[in-house]
GUMI-537530 format. One record per residue (C-alpha): x, y, z; residue number from 0; residue in three letters. Coordinates in steps of 0.05 Angstrom, whole numbers. Layout:
N
+--------+--------+--------+-----+-----+
|   east |  north |     up |   k |   r |
+--------+--------+--------+-----+-----+
|      X |      Y |      Z | NUM | ALA |
...
+--------+--------+--------+-----+-----+
REM end
This chain:
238
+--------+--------+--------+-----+-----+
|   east |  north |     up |   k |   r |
+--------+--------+--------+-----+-----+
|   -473 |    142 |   -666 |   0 | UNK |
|   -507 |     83 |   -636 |   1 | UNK |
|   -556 |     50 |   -657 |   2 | UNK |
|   -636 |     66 |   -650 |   3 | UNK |
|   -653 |     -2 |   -676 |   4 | UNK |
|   -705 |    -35 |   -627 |   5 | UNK |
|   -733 |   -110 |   -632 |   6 | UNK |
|   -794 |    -96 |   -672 |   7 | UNK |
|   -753 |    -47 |   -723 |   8 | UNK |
|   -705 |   -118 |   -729 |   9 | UNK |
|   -767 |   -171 |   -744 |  10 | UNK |
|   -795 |   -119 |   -795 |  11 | UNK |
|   -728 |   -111 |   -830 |  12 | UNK |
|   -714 |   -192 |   -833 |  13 | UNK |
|   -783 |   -197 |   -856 |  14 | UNK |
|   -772 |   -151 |   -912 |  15 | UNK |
|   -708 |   -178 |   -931 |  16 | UNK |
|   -729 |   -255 |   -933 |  17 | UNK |
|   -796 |   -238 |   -965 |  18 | UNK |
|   -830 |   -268 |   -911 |  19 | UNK |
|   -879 |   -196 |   -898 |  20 | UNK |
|   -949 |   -224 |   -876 |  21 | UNK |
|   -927 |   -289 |   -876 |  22 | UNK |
|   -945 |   -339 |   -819 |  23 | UNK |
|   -891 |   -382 |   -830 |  24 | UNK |
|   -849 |   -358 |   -773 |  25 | UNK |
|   -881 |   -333 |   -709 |  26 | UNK |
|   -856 |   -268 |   -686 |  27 | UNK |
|   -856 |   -283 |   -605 |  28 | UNK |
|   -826 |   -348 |   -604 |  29 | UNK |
|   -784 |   -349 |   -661 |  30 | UNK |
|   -759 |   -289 |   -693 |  31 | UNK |
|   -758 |   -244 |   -619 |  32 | UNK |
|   -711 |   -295 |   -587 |  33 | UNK |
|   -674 |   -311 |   -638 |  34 | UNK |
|   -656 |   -242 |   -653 |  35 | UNK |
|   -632 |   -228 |   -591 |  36 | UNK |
|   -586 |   -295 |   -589 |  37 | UNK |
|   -561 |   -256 |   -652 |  38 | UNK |
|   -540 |   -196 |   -620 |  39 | UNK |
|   -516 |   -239 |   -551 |  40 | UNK |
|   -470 |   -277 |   -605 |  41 | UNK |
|   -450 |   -205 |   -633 |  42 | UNK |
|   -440 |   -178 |   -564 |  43 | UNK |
|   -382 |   -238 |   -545 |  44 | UNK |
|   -356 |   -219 |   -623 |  45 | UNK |
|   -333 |   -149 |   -607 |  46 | UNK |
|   -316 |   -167 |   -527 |  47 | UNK |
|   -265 |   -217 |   -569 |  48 | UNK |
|   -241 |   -167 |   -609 |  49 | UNK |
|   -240 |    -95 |   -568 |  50 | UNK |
|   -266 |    -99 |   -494 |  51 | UNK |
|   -268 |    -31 |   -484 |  52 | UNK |
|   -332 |    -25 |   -521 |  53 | UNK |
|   -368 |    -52 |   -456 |  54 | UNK |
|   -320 |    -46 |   -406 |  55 | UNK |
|   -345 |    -20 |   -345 |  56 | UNK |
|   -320 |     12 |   -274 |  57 | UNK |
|   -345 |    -12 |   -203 |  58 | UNK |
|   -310 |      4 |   -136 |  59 | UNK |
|   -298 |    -55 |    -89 |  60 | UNK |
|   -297 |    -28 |    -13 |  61 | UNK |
|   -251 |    -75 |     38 |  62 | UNK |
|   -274 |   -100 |     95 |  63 | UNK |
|   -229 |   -117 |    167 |  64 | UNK |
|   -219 |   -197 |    167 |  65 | UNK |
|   -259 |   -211 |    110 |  66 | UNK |
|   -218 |   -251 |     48 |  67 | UNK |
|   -275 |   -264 |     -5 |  68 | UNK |
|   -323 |   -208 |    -41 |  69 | UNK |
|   -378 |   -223 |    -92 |  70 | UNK |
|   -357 |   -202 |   -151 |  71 | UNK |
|   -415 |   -160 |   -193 |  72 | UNK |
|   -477 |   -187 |   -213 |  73 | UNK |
|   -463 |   -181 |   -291 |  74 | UNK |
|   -397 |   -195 |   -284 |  75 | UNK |
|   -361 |   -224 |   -350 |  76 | UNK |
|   -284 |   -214 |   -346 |  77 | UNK |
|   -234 |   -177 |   -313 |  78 | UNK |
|   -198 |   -120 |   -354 |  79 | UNK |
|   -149 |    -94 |   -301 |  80 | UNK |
|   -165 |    -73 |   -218 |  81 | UNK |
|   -121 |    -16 |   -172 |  82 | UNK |
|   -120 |     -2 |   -107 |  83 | UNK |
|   -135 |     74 |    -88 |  84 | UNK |
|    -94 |    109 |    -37 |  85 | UNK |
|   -110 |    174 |     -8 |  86 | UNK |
|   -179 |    183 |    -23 |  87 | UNK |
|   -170 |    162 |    -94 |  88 | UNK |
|   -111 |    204 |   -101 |  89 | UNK |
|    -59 |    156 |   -125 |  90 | UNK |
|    -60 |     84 |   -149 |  91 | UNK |
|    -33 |     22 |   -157 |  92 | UNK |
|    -49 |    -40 |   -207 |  93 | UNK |
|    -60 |   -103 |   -169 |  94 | UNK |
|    -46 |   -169 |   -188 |  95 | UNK |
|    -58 |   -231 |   -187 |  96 | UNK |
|    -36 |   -296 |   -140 |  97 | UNK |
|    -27 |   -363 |   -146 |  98 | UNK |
|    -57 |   -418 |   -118 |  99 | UNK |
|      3 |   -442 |    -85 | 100 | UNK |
|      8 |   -378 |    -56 | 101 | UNK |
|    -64 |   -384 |    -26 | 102 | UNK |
|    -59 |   -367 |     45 | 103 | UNK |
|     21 |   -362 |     42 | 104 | UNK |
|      1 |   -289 |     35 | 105 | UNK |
|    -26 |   -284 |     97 | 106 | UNK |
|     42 |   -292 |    146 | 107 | UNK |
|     47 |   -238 |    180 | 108 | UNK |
|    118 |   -221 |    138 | 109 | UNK |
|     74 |   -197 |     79 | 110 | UNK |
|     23 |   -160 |    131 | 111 | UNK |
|     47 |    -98 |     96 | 112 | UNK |
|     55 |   -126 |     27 | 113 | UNK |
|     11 |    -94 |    -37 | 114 | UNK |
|    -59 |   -126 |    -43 | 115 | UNK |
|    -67 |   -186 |    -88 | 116 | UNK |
|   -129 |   -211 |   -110 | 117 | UNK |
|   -148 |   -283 |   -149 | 118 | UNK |
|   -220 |   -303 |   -173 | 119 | UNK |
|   -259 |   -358 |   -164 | 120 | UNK |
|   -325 |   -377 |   -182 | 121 | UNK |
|   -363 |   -312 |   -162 | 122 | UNK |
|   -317 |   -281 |   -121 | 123 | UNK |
|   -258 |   -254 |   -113 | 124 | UNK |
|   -205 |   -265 |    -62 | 125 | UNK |
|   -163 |   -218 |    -27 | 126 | UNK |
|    -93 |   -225 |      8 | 127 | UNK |
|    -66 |   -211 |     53 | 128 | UNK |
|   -136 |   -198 |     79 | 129 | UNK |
|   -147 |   -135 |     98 | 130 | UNK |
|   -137 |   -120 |    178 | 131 | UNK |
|   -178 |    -54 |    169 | 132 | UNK |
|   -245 |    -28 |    140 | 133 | UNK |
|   -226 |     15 |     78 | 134 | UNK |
|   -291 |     48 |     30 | 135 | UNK |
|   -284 |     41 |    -40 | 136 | UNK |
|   -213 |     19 |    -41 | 137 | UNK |
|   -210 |    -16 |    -96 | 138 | UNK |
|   -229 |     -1 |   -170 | 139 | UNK |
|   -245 |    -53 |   -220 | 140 | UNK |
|   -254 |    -49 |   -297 | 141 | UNK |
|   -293 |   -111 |   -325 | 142 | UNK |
|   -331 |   -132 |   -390 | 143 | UNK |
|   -402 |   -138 |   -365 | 144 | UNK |
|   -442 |   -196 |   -383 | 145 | UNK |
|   -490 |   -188 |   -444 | 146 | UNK |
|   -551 |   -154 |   -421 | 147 | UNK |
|   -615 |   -161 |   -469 | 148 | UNK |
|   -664 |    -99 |   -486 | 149 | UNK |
|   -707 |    -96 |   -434 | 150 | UNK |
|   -771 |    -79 |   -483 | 151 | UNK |
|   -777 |    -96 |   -557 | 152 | UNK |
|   -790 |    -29 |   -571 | 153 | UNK |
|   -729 |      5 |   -534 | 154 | UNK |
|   -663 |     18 |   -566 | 155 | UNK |
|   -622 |    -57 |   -574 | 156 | UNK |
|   -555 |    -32 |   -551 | 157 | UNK |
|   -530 |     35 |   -521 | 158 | UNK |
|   -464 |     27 |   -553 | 159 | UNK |
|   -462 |    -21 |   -619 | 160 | UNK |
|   -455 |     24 |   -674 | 161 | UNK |
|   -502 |     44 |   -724 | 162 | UNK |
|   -502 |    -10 |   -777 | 163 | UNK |
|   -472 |    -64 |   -742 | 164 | UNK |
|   -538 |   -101 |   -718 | 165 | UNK |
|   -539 |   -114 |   -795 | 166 | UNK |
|   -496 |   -178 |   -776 | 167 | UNK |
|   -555 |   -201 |   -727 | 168 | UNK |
|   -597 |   -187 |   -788 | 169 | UNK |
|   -563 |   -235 |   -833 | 170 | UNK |
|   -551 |   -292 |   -771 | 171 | UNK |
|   -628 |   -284 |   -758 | 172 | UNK |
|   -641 |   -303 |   -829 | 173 | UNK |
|   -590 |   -359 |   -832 | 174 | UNK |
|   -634 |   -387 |   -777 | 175 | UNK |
|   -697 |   -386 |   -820 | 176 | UNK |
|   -664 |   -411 |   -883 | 177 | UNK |
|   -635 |   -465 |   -842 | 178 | UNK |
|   -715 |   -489 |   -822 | 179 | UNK |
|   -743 |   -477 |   -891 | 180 | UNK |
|   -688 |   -458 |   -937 | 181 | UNK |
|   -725 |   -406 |   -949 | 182 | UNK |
|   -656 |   -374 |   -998 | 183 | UNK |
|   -595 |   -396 |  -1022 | 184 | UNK |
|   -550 |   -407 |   -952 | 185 | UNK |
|   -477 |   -401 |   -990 | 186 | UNK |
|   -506 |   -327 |  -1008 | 187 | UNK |
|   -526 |   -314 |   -934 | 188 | UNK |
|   -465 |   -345 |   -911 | 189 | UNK |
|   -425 |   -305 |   -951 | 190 | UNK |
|   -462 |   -248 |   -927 | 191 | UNK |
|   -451 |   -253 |   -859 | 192 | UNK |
|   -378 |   -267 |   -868 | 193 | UNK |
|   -376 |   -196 |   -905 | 194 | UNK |
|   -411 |   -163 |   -851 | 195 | UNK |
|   -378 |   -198 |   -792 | 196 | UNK |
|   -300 |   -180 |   -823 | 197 | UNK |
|   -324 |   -108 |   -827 | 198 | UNK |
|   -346 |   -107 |   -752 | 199 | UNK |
|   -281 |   -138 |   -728 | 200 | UNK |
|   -240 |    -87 |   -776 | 201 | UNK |
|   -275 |    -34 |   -741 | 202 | UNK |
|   -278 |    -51 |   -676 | 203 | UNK |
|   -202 |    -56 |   -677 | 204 | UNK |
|   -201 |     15 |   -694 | 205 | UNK |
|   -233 |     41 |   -638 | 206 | UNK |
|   -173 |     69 |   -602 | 207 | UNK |
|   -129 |    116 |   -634 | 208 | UNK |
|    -73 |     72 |   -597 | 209 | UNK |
|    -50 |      2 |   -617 | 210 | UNK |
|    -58 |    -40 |   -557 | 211 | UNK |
|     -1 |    -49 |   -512 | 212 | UNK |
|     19 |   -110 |   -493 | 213 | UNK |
|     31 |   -118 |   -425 | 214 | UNK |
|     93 |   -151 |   -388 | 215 | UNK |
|     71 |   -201 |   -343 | 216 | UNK |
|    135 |   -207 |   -308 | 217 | UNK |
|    145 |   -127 |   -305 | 218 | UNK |
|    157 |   -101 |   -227 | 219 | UNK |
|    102 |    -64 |   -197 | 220 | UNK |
|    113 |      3 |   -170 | 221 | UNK |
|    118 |     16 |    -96 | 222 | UNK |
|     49 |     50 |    -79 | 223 | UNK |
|     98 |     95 |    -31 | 224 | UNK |
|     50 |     78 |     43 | 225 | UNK |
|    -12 |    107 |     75 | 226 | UNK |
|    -79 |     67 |     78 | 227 | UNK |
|   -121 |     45 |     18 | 228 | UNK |
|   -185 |     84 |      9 | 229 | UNK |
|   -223 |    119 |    -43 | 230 | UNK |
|   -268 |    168 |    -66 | 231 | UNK |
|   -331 |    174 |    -20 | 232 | UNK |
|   -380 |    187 |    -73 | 233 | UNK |
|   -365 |    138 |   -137 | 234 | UNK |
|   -385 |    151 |   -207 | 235 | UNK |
|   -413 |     93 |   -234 | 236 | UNK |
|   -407 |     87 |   -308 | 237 | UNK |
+--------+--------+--------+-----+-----+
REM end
């Protein structure tokens, strides 16, 4: 289940456990608010490290006649893997990537009929050969999303971070506190959050019932056997 821990639940809890309840020695707006949630940012990169697929999100890309660059999402973090649809979605193909000594080279009119490629750069990504027709949601990219903050200190921290786990932005929020008064012992709060951080990466690793494949980046891609790419006309986003 994922947590219902909000903001405010978070300040009262590190208040409780560093004795510091009615105390005015840390100010909850500008210190213990943000630096909770550079806690969970911090815990959000720890389990994209780890297991992507906690965050990892779908978007459809759609391809547009003569045109070689496409903003890539807004909260775009990383790349997990991109097809092109064929057939309305039907069937599929994994893309990959180019080089840039291939920049351009793509574009002769012998590989006019070649698969898609794509590379990215900056805040885009390129396509090639570029596409000589308008096709809607063609393609379908998978990406880890950038970390995204609650909006309100009284809404739910994370929509997927298991119950429990914020207990490791708990633990870094007091670090930070001990660290400007010394408020505890730090090798006790250290040790701590080493506990709680080796029991979030053990069970983020779990996640799948799978062990990861590792993929062969020399491996052949299939032939996507013709017809135009295109996809679904109405996209769920997720």
């Amino acid at each position: 289940m994922a947590t219902v821990q909000t903001i405010n639940s978070l300040v009262t809890r590190i208040r409780q456990r560093s004795d510091q309840i009615g105390s005015d020695t840390f100010d909850d707006e500008t210190e213990l608010k943000p630096w909770i949630r550079g806690s969970l940012a911090q815990l959000h990169e720890i389990l994209c490290q780890r297991a992507v697929d906690y965050y990892t999100t779908a978007r459809p890309l759609s391809l547009i006649a003569g045109q070689e660059a496409y903003s890539l999402p807004s909260d775009f973090k990383q790349l997990q893997d991109i097809f092109v649809l064929y057939n309305g979605g039907q069937s599929r193909q994994q893309m990959r990537n180019f080089s840039v000594d291939e920049f351009g080279a793509l574009n002769a009119p012998q590989f006019h009929t070649a698969p898609l490629r794509y590379r990215l750069m900056r805040n885009l990504i390129y396509i090639q050969p570029v596409p000589t027709f308008d096709a809607f949601n063609a393609l379908e990219m998978y990406y880890t999303p950038q970390y995204r903050p609650p909006l309100l200190d009284y809404t739910p921290i994370d929509e997927v971070l298991p119950d429990g786990w914020e207990e490791w932005a708990v633990l870094d929020v007091i670090q930070k506190m001990s660290i400007k008064t010394r408020l505890q012992n730090m090798d006790d709060i250290l040790k701590s959050k080493a506990q709680m951080e080796a029991r979030l990466i053990a069970g983020a690793s779990i996640r799948d019932g799978f062990a990861p494949v590792m993929r062969d980046a020399n491996r052949r891609l299939r032939p996507y056997g013709g017809g135009r790419p295109s996809g679904p006309l109405v996209w769920a986003i997720t």
